[in-house]
PyMOL commands that place a pseudoatom at each C-alpha (Angstrom):
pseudoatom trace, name=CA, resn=UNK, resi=1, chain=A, elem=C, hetatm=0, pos=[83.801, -263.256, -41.685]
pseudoatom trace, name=CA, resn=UNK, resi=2, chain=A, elem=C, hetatm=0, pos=[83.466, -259.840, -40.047]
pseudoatom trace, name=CA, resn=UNK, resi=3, chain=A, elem=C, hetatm=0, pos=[81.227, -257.060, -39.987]
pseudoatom trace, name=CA, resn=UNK, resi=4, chain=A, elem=C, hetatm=0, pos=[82.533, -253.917, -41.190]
pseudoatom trace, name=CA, resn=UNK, resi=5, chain=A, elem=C, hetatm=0, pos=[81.098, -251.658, -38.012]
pseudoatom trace, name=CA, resn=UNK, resi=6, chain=A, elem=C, hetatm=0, pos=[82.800, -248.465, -39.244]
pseudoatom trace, name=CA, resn=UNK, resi=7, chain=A, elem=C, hetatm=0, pos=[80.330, -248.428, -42.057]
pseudoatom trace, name=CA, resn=UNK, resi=8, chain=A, elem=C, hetatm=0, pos=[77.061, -249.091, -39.487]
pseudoatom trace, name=CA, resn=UNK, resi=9, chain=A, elem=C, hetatm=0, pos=[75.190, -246.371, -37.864]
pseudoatom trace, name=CA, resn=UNK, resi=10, chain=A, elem=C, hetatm=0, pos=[74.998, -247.125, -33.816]
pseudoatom trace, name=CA, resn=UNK, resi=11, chain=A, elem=C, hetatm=0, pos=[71.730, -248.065, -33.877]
pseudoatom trace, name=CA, resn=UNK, resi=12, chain=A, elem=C, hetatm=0, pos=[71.949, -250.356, -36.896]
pseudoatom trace, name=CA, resn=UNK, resi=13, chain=A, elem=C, hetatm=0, pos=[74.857, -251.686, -34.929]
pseudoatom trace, name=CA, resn=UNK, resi=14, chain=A, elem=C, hetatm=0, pos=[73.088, -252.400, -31.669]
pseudoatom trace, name=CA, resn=UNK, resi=15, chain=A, elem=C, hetatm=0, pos=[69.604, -253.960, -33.407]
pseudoatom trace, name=CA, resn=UNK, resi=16, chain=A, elem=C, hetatm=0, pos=[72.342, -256.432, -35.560]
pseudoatom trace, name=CA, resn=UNK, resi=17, chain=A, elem=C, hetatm=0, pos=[73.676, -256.856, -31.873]
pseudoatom trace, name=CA, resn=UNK, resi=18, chain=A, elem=C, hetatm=0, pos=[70.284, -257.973, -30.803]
pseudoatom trace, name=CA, resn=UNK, resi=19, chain=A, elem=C, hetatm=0, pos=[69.177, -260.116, -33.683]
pseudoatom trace, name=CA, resn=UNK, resi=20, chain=A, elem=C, hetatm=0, pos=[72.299, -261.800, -33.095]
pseudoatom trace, name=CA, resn=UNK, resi=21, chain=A, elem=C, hetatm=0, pos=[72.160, -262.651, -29.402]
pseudoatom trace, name=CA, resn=UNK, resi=22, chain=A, elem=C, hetatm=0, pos=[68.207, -263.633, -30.165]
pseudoatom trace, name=CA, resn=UNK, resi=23, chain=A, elem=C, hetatm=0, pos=[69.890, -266.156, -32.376]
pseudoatom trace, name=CA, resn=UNK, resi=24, chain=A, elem=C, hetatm=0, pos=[72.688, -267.572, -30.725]
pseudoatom trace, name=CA, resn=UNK, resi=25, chain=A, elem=C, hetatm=0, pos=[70.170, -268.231, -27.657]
pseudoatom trace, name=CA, resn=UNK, resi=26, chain=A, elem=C, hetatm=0, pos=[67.881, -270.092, -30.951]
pseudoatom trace, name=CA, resn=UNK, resi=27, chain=A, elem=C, hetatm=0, pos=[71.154, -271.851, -31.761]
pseudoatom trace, name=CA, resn=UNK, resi=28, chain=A, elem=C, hetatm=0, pos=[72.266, -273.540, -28.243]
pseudoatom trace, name=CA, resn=UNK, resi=29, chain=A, elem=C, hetatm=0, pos=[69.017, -274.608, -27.786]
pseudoatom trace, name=CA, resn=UNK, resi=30, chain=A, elem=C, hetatm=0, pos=[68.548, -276.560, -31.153]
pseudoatom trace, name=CA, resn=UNK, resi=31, chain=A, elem=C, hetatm=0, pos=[72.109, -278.169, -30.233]
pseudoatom trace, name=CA, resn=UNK, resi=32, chain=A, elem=C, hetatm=0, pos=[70.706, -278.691, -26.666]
pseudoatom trace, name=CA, resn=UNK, resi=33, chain=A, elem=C, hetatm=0, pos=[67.857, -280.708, -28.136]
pseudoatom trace, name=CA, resn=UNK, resi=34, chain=A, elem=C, hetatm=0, pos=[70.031, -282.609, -30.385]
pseudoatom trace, name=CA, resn=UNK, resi=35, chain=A, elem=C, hetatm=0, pos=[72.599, -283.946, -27.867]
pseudoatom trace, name=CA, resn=UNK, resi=36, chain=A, elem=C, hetatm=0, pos=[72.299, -286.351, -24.442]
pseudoatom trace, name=CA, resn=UNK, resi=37, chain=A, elem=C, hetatm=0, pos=[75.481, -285.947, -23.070]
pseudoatom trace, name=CA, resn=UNK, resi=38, chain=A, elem=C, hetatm=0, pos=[74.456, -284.058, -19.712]
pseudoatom trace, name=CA, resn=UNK, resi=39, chain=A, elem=C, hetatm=0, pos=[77.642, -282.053, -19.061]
pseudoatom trace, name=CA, resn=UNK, resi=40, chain=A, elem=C, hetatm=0, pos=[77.530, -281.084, -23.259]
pseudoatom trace, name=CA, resn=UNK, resi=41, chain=A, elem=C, hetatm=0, pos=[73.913, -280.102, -22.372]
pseudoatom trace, name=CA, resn=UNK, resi=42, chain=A, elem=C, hetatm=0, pos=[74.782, -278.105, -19.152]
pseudoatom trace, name=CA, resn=UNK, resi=43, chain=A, elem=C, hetatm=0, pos=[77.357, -275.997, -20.843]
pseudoatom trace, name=CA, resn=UNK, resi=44, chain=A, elem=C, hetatm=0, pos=[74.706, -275.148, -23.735]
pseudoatom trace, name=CA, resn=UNK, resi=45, chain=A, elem=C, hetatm=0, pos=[72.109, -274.274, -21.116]
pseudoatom trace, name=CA, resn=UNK, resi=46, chain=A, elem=C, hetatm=0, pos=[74.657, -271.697, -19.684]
pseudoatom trace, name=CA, resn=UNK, resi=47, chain=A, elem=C, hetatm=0, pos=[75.366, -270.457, -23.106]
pseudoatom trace, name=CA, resn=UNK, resi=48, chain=A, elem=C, hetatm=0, pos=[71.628, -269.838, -23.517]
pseudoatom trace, name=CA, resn=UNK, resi=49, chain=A, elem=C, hetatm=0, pos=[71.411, -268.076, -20.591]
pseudoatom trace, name=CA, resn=UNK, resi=50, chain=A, elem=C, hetatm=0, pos=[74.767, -266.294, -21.540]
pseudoatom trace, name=CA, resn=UNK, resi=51, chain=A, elem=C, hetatm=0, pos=[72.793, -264.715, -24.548]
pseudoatom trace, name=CA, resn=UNK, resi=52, chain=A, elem=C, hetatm=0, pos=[69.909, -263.969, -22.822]
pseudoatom trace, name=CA, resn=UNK, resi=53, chain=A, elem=C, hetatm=0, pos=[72.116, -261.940, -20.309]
pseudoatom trace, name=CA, resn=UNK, resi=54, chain=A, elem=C, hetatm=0, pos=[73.697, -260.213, -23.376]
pseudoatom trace, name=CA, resn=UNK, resi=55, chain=A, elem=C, hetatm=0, pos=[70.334, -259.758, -24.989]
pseudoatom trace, name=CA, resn=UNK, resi=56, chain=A, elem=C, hetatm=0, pos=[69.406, -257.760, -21.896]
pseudoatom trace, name=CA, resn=UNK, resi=57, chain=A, elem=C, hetatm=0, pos=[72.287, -255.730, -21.377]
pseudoatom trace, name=CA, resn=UNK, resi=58, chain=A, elem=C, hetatm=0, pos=[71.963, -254.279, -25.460]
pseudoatom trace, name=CA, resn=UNK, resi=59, chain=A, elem=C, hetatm=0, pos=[68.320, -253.963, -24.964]
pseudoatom trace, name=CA, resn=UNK, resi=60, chain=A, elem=C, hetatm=0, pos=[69.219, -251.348, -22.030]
pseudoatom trace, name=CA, resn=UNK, resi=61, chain=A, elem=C, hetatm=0, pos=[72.295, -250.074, -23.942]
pseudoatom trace, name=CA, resn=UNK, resi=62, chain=A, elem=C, hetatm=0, pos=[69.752, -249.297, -27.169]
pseudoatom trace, name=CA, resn=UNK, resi=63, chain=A, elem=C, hetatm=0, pos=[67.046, -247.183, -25.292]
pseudoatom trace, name=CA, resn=UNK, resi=64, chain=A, elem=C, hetatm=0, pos=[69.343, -245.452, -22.971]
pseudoatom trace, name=CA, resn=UNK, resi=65, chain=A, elem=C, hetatm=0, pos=[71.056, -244.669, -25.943]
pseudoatom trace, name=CA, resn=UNK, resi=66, chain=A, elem=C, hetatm=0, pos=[68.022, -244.070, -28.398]
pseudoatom trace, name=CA, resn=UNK, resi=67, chain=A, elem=C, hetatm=0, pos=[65.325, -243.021, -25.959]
pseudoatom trace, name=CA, resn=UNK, resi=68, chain=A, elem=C, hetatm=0, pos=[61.516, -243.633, -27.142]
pseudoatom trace, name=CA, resn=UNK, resi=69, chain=A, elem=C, hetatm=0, pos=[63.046, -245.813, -30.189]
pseudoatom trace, name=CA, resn=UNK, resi=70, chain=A, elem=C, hetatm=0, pos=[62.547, -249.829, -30.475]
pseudoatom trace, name=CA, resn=UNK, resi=71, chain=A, elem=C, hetatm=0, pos=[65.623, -251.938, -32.328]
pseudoatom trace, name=CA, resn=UNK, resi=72, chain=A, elem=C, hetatm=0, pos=[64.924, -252.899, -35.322]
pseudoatom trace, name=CA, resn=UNK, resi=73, chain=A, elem=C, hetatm=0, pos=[65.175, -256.788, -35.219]
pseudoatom trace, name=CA, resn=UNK, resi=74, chain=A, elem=C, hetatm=0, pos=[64.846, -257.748, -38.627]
pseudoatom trace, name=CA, resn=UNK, resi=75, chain=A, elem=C, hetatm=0, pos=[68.141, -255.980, -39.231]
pseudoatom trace, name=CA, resn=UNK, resi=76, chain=A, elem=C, hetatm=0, pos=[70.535, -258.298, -41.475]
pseudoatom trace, name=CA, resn=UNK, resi=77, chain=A, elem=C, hetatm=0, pos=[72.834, -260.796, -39.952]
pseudoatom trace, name=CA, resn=UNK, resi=78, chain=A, elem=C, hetatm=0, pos=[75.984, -260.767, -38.068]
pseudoatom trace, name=CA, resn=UNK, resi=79, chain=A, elem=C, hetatm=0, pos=[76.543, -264.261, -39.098]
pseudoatom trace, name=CA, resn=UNK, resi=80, chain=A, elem=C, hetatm=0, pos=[74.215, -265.210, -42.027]
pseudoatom trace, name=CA, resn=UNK, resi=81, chain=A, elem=C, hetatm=0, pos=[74.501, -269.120, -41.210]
pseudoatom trace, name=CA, resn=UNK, resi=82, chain=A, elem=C, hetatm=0, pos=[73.245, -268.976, -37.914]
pseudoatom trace, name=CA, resn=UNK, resi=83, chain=A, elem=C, hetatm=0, pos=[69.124, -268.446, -39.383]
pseudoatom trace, name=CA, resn=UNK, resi=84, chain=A, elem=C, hetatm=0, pos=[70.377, -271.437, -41.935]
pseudoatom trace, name=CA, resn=UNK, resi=85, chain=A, elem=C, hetatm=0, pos=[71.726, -273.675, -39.224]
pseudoatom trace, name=CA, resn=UNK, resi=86, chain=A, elem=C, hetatm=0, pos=[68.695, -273.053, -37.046]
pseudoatom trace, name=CA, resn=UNK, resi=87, chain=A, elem=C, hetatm=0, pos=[65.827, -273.839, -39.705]
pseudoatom trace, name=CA, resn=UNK, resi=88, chain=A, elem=C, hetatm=0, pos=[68.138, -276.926, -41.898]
pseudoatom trace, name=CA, resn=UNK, resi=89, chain=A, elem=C, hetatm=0, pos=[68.449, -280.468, -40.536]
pseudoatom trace, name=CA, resn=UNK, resi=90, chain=A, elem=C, hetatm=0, pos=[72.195, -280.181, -39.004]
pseudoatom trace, name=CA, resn=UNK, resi=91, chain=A, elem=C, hetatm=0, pos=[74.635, -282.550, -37.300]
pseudoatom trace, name=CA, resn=UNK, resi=92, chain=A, elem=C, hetatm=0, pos=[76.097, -281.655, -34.106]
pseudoatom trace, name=CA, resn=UNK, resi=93, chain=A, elem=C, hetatm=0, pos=[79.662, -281.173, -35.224]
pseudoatom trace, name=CA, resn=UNK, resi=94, chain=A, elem=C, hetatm=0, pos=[78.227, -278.824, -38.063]
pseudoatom trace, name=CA, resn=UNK, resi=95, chain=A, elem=C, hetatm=0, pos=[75.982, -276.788, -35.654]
pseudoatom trace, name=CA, resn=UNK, resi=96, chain=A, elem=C, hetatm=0, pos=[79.520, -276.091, -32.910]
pseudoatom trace, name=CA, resn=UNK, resi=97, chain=A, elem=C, hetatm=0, pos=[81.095, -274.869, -35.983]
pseudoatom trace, name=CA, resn=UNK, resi=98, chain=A, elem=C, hetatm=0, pos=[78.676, -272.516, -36.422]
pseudoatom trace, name=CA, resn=UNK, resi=99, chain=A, elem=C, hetatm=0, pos=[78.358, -271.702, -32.733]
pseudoatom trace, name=CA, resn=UNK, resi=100, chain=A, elem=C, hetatm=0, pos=[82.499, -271.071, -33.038]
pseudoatom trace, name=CA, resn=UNK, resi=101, chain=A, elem=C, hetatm=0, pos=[82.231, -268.801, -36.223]
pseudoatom trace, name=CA, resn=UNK, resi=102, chain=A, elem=C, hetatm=0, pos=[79.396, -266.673, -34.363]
pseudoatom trace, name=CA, resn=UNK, resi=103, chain=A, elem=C, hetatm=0, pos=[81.115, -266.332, -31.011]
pseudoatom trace, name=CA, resn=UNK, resi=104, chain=A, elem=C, hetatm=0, pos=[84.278, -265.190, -32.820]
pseudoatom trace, name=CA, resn=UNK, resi=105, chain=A, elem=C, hetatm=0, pos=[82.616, -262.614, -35.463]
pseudoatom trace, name=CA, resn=UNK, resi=106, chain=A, elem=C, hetatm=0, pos=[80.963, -261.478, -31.650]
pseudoatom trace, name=CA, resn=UNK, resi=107, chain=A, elem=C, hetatm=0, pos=[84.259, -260.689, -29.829]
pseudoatom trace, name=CA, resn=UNK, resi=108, chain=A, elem=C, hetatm=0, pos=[85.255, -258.996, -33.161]
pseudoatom trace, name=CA, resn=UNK, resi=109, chain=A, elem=C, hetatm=0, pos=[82.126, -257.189, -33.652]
pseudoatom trace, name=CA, resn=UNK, resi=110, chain=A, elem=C, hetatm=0, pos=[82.012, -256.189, -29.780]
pseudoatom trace, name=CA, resn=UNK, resi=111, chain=A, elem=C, hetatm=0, pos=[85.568, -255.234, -29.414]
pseudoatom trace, name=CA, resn=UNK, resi=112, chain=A, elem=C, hetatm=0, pos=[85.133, -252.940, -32.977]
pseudoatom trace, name=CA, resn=UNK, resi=113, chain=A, elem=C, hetatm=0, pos=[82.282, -251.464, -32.067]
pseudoatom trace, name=CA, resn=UNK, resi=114, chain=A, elem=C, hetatm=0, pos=[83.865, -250.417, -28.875]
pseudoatom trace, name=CA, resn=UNK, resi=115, chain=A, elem=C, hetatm=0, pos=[86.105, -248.812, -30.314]
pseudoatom trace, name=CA, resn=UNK, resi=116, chain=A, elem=C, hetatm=0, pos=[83.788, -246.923, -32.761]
pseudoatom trace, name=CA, resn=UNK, resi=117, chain=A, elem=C, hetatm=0, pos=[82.202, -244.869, -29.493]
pseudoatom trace, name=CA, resn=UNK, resi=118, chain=A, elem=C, hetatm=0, pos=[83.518, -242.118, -27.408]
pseudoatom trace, name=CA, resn=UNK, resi=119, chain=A, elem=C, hetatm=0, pos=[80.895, -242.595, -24.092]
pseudoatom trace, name=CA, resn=UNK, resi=120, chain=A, elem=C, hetatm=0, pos=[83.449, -244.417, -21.934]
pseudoatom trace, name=CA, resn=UNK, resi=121, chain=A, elem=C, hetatm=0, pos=[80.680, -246.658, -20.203]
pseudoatom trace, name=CA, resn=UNK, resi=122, chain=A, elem=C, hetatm=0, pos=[79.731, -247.849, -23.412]
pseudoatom trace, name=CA, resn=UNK, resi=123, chain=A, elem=C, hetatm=0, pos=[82.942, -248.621, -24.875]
pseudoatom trace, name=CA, resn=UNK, resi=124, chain=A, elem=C, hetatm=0, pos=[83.576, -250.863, -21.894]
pseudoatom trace, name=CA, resn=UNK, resi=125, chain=A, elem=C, hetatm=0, pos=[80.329, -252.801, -21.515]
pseudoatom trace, name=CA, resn=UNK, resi=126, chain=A, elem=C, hetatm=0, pos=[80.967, -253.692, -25.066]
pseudoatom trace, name=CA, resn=UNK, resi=127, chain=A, elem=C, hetatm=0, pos=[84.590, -254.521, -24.059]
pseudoatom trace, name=CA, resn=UNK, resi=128, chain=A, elem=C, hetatm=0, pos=[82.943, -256.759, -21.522]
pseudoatom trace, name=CA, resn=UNK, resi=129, chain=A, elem=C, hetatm=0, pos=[80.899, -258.759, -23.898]
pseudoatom trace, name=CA, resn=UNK, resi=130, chain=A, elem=C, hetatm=0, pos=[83.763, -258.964, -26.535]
pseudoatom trace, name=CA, resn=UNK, resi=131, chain=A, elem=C, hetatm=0, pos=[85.754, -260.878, -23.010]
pseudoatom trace, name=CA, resn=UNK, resi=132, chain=A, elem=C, hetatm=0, pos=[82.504, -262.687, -23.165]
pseudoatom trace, name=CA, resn=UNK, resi=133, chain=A, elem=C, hetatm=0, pos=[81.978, -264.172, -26.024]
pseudoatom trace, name=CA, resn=UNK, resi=134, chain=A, elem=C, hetatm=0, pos=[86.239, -265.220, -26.162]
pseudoatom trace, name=CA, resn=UNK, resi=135, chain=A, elem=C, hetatm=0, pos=[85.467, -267.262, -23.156]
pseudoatom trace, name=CA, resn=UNK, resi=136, chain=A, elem=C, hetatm=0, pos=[82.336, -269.022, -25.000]
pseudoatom trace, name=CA, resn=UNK, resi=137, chain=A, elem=C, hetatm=0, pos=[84.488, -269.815, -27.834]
pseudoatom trace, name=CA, resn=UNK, resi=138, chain=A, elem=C, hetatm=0, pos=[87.023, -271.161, -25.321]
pseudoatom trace, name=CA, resn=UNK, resi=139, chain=A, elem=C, hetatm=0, pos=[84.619, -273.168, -24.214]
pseudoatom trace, name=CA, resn=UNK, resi=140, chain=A, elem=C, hetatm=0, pos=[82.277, -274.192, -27.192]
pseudoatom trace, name=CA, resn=UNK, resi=141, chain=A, elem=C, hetatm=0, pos=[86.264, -275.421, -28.645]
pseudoatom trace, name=CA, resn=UNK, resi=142, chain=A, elem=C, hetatm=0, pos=[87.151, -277.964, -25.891]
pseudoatom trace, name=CA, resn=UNK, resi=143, chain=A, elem=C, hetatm=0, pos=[83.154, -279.612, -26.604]
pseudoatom trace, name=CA, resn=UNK, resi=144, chain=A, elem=C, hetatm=0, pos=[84.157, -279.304, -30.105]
pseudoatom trace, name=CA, resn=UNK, resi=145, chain=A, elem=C, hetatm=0, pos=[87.227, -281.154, -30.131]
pseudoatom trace, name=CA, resn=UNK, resi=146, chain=A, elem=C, hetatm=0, pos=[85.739, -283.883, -28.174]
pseudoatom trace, name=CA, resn=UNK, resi=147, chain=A, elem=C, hetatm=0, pos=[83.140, -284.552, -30.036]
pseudoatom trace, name=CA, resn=UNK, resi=148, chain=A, elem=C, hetatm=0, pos=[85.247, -284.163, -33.102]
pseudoatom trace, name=CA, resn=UNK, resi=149, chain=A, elem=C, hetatm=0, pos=[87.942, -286.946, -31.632]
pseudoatom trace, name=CA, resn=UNK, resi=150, chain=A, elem=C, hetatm=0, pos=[84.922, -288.845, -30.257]
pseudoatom trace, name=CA, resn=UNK, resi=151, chain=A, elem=C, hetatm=0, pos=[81.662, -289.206, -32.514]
pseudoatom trace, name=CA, resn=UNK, resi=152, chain=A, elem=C, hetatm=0, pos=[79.576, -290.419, -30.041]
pseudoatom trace, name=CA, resn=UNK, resi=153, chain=A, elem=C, hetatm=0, pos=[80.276, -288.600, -27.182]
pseudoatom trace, name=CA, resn=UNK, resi=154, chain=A, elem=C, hetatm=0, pos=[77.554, -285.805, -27.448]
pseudoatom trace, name=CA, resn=UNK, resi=155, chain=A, elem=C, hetatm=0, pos=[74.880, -289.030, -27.684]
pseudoatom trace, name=CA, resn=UNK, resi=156, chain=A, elem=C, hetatm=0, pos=[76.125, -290.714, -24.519]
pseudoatom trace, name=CA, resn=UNK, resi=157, chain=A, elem=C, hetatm=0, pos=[73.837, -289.765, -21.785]
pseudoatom trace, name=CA, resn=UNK, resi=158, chain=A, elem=C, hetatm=0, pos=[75.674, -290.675, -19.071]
pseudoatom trace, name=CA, resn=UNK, resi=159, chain=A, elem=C, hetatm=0, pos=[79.675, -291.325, -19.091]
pseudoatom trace, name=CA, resn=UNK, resi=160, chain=A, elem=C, hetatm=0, pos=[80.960, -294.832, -19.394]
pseudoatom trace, name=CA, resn=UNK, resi=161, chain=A, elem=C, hetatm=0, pos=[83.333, -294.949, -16.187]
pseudoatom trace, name=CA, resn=UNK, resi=162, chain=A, elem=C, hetatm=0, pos=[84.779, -298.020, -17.060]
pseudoatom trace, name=CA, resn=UNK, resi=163, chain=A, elem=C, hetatm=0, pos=[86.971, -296.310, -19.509]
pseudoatom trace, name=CA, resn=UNK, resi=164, chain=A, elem=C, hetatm=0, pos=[88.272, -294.242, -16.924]
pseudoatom trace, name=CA, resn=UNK, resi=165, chain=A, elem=C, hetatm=0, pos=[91.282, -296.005, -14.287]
pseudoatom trace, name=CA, resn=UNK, resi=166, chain=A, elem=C, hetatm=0, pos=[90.168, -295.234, -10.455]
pseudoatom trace, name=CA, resn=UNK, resi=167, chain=A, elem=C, hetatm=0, pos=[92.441, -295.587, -7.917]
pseudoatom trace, name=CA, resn=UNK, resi=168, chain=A, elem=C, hetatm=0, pos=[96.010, -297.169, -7.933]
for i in range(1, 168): cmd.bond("trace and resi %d" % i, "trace and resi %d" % (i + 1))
show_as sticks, trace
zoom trace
């Protein structure tokens, strides 16, 4: 799914931008609740903070941009089943899907949009985030996969070290 920026007006563009980070931060955290694996949990604590980081960086972007005006945060969607995922009971695996489709429809959105404005600062702070979110779906991927090939690792709270071979 992608969002057809072209057809947005800037500031629709940057309060959808908004929304969306406000709900990716809502997103880690529900899957930081629902998992005990400490190094799963880490990694979803940085993307929260990730988000928040983002969230702050568009909030600056919008009133530099649109002086004296607030975002409007009840703007539709970038990725619809984020608000579903949040508020339904989910499992893991289906929540890092949804976490993958968002991060992806991000570094599309962000690298569009980038391309949709002529102020050179702008265009690369959103290239920046577009880099961004790539590297979160790099990373939300390899947790994926694991817990996809393993179903229990997000529940383990601590790793089992007898499955691993130390020394020779």
């Amino acid at each position: 799914m992608s969002v057809d920026v072209a057809s947005l007006s800037l500031e629709d563009a940057l309060s959808m931008a908004l929304t969306a980070e406000i709900e990716s931060a809502e997103l880690y955290d529900k899957l930081k609740k629902s998992v005990s694996n400490f190094v799963l949990k880490d990694k979803l604590q940085f993307l929260i903070e990730e988000e928040k980081k983002h969230k702050a960086i568009m909030e600056t972007l919008f009133k530099k941009m649109f002086p004296g005006k607030e975002p409007a945060l009840d703007k539709k969607s970038i990725v619809p089943g984020v608000k579903i995922a949040i508020e339904k009971e989910s499992s893991v695996l289906d929540l890092l899907e949804v976490a993958l489709e968002v991060e992806k429809v991000f570094e599309d959105f962000y690298q569009d949009l980038s391309e949709e404005v002529e102020h050179r600062g702008t265009q690369e702070i959103l290239l920046y985030l577009s880099t961004m979110e790539h590297g979160h779906y790099a990373l939300l991927r390899g947790e994926y996969d694991l817990c996809s090939r393993d179903e229990d690792y997000y529940a383990r709270g601590d790793f089992q070290y007898d499955m691993v071979h130390i020394g020779p």
